[in-house]
Biotite code that builds the C-alpha atoms (Angstrom):
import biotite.structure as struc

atoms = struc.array([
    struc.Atom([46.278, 13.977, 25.127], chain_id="A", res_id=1, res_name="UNK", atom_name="CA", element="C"),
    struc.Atom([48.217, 15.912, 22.344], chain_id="A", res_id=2, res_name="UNK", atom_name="CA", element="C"),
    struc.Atom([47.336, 15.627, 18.540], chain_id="A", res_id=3, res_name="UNK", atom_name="CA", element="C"),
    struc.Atom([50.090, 14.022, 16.555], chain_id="A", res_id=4, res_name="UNK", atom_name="CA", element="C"),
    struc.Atom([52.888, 15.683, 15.432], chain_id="A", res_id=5, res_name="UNK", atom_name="CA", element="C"),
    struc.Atom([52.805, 15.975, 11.056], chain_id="A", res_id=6, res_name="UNK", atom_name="CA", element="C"),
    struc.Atom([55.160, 13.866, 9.524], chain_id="A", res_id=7, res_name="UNK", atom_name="CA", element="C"),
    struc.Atom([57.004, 15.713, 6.852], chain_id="A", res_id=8, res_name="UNK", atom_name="CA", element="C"),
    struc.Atom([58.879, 18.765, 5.710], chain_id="A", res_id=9, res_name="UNK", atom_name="CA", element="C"),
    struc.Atom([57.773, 22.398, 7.035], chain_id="A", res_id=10, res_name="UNK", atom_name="CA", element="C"),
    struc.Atom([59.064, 25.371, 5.150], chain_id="A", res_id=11, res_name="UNK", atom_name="CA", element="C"),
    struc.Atom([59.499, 28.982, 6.428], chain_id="A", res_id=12, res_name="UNK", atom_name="CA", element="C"),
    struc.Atom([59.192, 30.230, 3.389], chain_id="A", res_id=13, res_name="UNK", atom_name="CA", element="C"),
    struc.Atom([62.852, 31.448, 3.482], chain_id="A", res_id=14, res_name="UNK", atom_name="CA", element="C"),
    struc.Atom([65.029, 32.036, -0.174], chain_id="A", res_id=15, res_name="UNK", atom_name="CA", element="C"),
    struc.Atom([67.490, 29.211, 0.219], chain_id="A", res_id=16, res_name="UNK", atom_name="CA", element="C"),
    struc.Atom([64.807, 26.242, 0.721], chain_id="A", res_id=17, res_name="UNK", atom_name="CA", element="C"),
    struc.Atom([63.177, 26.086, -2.826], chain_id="A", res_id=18, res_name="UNK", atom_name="CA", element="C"),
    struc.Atom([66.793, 27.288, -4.088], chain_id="A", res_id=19, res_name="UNK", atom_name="CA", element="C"),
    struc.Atom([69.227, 25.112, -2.473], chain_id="A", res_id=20, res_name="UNK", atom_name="CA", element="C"),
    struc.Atom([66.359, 21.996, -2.217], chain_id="A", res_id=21, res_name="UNK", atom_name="CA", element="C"),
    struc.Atom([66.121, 21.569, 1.515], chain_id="A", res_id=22, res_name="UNK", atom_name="CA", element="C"),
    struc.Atom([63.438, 21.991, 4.511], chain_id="A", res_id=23, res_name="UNK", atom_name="CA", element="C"),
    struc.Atom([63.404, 24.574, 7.537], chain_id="A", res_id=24, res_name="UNK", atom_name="CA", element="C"),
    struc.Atom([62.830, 21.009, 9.098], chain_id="A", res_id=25, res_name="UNK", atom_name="CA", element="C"),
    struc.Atom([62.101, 17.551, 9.231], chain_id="A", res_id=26, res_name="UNK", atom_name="CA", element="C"),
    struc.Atom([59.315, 15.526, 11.469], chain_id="A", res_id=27, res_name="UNK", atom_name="CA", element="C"),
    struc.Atom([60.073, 11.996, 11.300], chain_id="A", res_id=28, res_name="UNK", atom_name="CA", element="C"),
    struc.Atom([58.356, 10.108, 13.821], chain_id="A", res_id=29, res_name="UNK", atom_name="CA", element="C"),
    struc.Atom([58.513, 11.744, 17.077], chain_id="A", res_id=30, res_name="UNK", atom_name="CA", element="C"),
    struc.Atom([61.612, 13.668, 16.128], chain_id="A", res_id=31, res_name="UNK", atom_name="CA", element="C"),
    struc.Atom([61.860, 17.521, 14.487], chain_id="A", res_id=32, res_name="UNK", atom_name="CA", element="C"),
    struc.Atom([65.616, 17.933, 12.903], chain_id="A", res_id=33, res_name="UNK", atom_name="CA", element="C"),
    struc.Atom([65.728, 21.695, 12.390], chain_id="A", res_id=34, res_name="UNK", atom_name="CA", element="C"),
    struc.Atom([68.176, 23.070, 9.628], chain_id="A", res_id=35, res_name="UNK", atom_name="CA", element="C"),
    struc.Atom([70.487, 25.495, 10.610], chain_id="A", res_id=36, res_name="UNK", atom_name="CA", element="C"),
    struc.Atom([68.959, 29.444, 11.044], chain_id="A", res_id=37, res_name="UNK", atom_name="CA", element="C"),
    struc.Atom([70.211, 32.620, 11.063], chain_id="A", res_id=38, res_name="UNK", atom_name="CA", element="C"),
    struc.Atom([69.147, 36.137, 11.879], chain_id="A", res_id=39, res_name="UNK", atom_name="CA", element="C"),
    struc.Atom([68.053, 36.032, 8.234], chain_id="A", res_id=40, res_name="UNK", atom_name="CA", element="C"),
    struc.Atom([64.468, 37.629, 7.833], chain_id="A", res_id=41, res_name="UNK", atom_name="CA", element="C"),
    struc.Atom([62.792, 38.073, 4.086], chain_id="A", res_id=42, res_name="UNK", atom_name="CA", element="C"),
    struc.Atom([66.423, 37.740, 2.631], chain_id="A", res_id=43, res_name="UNK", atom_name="CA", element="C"),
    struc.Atom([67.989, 40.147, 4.744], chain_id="A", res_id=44, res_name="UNK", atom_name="CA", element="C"),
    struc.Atom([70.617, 39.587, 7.685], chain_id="A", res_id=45, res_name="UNK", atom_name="CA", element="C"),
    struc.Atom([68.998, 40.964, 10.838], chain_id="A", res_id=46, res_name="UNK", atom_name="CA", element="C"),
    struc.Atom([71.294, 42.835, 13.770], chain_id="A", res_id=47, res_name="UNK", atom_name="CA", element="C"),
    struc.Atom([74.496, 43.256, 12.232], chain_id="A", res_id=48, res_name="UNK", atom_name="CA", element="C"),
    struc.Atom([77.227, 43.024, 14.371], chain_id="A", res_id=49, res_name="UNK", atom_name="CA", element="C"),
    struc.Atom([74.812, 42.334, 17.379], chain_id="A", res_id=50, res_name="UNK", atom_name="CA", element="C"),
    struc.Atom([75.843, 38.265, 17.732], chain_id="A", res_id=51, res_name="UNK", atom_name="CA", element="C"),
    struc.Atom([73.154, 38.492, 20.823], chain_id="A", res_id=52, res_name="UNK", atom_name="CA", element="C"),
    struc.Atom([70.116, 39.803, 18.860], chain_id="A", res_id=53, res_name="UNK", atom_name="CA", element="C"),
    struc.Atom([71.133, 37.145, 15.651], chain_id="A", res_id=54, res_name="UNK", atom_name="CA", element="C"),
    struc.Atom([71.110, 34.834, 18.190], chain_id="A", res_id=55, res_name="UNK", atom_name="CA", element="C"),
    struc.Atom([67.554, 35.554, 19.718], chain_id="A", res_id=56, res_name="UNK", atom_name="CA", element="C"),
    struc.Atom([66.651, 35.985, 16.025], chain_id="A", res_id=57, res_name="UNK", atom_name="CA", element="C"),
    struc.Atom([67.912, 32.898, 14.826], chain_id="A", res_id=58, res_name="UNK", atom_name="CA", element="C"),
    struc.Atom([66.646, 30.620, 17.811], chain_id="A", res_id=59, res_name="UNK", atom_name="CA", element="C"),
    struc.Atom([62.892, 32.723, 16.961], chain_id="A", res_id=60, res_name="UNK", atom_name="CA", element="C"),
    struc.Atom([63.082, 31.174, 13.228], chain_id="A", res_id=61, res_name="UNK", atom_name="CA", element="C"),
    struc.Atom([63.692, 27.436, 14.671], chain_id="A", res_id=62, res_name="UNK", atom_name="CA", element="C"),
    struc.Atom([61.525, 27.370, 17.191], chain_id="A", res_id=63, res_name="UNK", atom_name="CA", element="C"),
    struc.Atom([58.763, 28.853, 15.051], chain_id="A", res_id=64, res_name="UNK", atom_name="CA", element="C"),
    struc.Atom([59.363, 25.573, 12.919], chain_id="A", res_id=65, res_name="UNK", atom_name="CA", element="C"),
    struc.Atom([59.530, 23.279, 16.262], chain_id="A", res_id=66, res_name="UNK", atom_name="CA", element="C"),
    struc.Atom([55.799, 24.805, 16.866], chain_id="A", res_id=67, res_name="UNK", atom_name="CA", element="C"),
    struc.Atom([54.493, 24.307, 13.620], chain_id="A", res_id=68, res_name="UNK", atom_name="CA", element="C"),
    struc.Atom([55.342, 20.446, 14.020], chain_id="A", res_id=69, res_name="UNK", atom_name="CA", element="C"),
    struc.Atom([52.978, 20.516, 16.888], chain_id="A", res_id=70, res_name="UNK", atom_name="CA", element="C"),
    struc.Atom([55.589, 20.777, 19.983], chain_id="A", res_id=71, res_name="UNK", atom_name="CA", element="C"),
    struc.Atom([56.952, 23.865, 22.116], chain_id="A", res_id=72, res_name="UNK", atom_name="CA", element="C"),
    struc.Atom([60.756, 24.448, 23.481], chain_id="A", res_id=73, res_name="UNK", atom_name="CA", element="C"),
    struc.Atom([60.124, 21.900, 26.415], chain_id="A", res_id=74, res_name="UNK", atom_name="CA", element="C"),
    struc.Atom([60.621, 19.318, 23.608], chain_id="A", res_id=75, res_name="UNK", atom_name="CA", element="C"),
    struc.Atom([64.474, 20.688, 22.659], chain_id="A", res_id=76, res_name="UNK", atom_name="CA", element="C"),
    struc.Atom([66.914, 18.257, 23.603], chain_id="A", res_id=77, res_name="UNK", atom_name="CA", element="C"),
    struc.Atom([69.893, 19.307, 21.416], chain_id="A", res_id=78, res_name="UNK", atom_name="CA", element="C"),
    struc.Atom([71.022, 22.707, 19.861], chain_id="A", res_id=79, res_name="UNK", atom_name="CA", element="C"),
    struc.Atom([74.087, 23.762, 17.931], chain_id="A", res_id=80, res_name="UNK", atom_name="CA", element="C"),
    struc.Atom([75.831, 26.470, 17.801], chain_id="A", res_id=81, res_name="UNK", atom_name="CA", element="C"),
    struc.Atom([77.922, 27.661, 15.191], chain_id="A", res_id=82, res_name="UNK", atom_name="CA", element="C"),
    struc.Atom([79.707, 31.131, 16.111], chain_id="A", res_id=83, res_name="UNK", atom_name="CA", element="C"),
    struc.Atom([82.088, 33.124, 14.098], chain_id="A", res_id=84, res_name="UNK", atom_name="CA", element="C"),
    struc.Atom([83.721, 35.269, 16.074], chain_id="A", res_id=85, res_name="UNK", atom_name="CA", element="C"),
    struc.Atom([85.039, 33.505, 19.763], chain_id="A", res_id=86, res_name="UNK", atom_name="CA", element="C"),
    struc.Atom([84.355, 37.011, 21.627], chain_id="A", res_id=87, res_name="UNK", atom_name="CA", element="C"),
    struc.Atom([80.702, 36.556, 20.908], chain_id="A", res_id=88, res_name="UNK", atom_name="CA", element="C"),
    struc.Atom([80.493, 32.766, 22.720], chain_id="A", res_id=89, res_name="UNK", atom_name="CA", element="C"),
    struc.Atom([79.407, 34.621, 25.803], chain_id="A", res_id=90, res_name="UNK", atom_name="CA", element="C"),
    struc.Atom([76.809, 36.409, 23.885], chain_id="A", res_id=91, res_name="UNK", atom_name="CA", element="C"),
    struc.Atom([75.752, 34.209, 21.820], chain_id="A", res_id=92, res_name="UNK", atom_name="CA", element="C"),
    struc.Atom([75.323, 31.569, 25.186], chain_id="A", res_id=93, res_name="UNK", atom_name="CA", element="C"),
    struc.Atom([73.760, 34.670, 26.931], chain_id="A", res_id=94, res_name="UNK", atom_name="CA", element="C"),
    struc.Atom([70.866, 34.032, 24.509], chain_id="A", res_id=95, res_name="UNK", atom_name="CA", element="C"),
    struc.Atom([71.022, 30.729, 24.631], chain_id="A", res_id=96, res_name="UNK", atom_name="CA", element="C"),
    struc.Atom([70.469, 30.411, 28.271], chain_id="A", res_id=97, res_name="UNK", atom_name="CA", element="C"),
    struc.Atom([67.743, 32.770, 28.340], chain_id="A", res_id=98, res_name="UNK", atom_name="CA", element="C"),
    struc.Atom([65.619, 30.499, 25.922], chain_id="A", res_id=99, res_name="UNK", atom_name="CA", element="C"),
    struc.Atom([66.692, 27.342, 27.385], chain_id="A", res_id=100, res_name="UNK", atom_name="CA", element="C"),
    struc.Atom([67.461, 27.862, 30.935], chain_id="A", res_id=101, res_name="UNK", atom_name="CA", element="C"),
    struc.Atom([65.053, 25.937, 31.767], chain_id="A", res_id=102, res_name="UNK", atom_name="CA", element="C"),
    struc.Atom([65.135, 23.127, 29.375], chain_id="A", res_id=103, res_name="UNK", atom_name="CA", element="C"),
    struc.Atom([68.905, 22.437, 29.694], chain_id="A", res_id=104, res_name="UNK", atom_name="CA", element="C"),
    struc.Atom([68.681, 20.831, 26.041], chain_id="A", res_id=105, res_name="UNK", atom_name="CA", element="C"),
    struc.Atom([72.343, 18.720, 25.041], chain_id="A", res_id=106, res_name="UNK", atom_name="CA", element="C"),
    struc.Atom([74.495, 21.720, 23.709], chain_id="A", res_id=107, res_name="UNK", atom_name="CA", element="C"),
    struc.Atom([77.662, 21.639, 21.441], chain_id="A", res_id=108, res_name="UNK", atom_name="CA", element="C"),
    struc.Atom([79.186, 25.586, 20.587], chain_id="A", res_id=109, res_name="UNK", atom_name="CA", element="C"),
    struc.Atom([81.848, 25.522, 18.102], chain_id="A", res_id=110, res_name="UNK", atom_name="CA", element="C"),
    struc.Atom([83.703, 28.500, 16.390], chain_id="A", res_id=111, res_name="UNK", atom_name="CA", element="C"),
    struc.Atom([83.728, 28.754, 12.557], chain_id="A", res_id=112, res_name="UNK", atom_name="CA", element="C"),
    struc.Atom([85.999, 30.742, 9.891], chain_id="A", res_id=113, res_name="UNK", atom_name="CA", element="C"),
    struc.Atom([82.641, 31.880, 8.276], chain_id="A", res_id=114, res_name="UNK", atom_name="CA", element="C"),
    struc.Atom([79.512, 31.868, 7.021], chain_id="A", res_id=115, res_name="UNK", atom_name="CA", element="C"),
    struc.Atom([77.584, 32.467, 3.668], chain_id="A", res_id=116, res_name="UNK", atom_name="CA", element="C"),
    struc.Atom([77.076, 36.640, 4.617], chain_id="A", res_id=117, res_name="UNK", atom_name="CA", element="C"),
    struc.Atom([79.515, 37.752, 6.252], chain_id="A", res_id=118, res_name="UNK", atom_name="CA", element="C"),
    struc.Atom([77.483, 39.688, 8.402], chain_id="A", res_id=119, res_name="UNK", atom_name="CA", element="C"),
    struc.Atom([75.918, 36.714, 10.094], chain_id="A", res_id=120, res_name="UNK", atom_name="CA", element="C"),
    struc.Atom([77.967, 36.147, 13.038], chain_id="A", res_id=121, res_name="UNK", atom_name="CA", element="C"),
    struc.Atom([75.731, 33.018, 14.085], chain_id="A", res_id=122, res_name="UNK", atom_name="CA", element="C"),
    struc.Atom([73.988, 29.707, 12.957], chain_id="A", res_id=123, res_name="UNK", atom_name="CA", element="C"),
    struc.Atom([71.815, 27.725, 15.411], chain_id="A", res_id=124, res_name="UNK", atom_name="CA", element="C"),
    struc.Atom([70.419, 23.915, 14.856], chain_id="A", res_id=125, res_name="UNK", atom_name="CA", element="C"),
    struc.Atom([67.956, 22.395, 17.127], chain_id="A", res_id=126, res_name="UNK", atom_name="CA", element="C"),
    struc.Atom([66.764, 18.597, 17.212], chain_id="A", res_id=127, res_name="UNK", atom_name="CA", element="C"),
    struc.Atom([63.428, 18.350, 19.372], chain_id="A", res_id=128, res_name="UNK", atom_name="CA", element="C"),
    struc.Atom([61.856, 14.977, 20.708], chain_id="A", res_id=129, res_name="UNK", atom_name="CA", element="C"),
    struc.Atom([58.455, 14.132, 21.958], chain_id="A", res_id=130, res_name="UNK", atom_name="CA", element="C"),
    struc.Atom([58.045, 10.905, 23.791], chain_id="A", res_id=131, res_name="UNK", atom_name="CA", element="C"),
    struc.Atom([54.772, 8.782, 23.279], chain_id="A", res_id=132, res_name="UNK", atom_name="CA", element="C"),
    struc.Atom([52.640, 10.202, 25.987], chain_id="A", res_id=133, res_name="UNK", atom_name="CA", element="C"),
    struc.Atom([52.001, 7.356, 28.633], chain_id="A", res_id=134, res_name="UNK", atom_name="CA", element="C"),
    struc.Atom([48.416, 6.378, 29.398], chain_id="A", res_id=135, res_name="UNK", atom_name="CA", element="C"),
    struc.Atom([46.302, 7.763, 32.421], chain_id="A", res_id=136, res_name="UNK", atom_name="CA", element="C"),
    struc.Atom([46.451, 4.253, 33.592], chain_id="A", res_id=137, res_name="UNK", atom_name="CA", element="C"),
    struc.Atom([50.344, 4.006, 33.253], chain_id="A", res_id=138, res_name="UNK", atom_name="CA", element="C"),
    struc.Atom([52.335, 4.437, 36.403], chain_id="A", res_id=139, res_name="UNK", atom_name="CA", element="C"),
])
């Protein structure tokens, strides 16, 4: 049997959060709402021009917040992916399927005019669920 997940608000510690007054994510009840990441690291854009590696970077930042609630990838069962440039969607899903191959989470990619550097070419939510874990006894 797993511990219980935290309820709350985890922080990575990144600029915007105390700035702009929101959390890397949410745990409410058996559900982790991740905020949108980027290949941002200590205030600086990771990978420019490389929309694979922001990608990988990105999806590293919101999945370190999806373990800190007390759950792993498995749990992912919706990501988001917000692309800037359309000749990076095969990229950018490149990485994608090499995290979640095999977790098939529900996936919606969608190009953007922009983000808020202009060097990040990608922004990645995820939304992970972990079901009350049946009983030994349960069939």
């Amino acid at each position: 049997m797993s511990t219980p997940m935290p309820e709350g608000r985890i922080s990575s510690g990144g600029p915007w959060e105390d700035r702009y007054g929101y959390a890397r994510a949410v745990v409410a009840g058996p559900h982790v709402l991740v905020s949108g990441c980027t290949a941002t690291v200590g205030g600086e854009v990771q990978h420019v021009g490389d929309a694979y590696q922001q990608t990988l970077t990105a999806f590293s930042i919101a999945l370190d917040a999806v373990e800190k609630a007390g759950i792993t990838r498995a749990d992912v069962v919706r990501t988001r992916l917000y692309v800037v440039n359309a000749a990076d969607f095969d990229a950018v899903g490149r990485a994608h399927g090499e995290i979640f191959g095999d977790v098939r989470p529900a996936c919606t990619s969608v190009q953007i005019t922009g983000l808020v550097d202009e060097r990040m070419l990608v922004e990645v939510e995820v939304e992970a669920y972990r079901a009350a874990e049946r009983g030994d006894d349960e069939g």
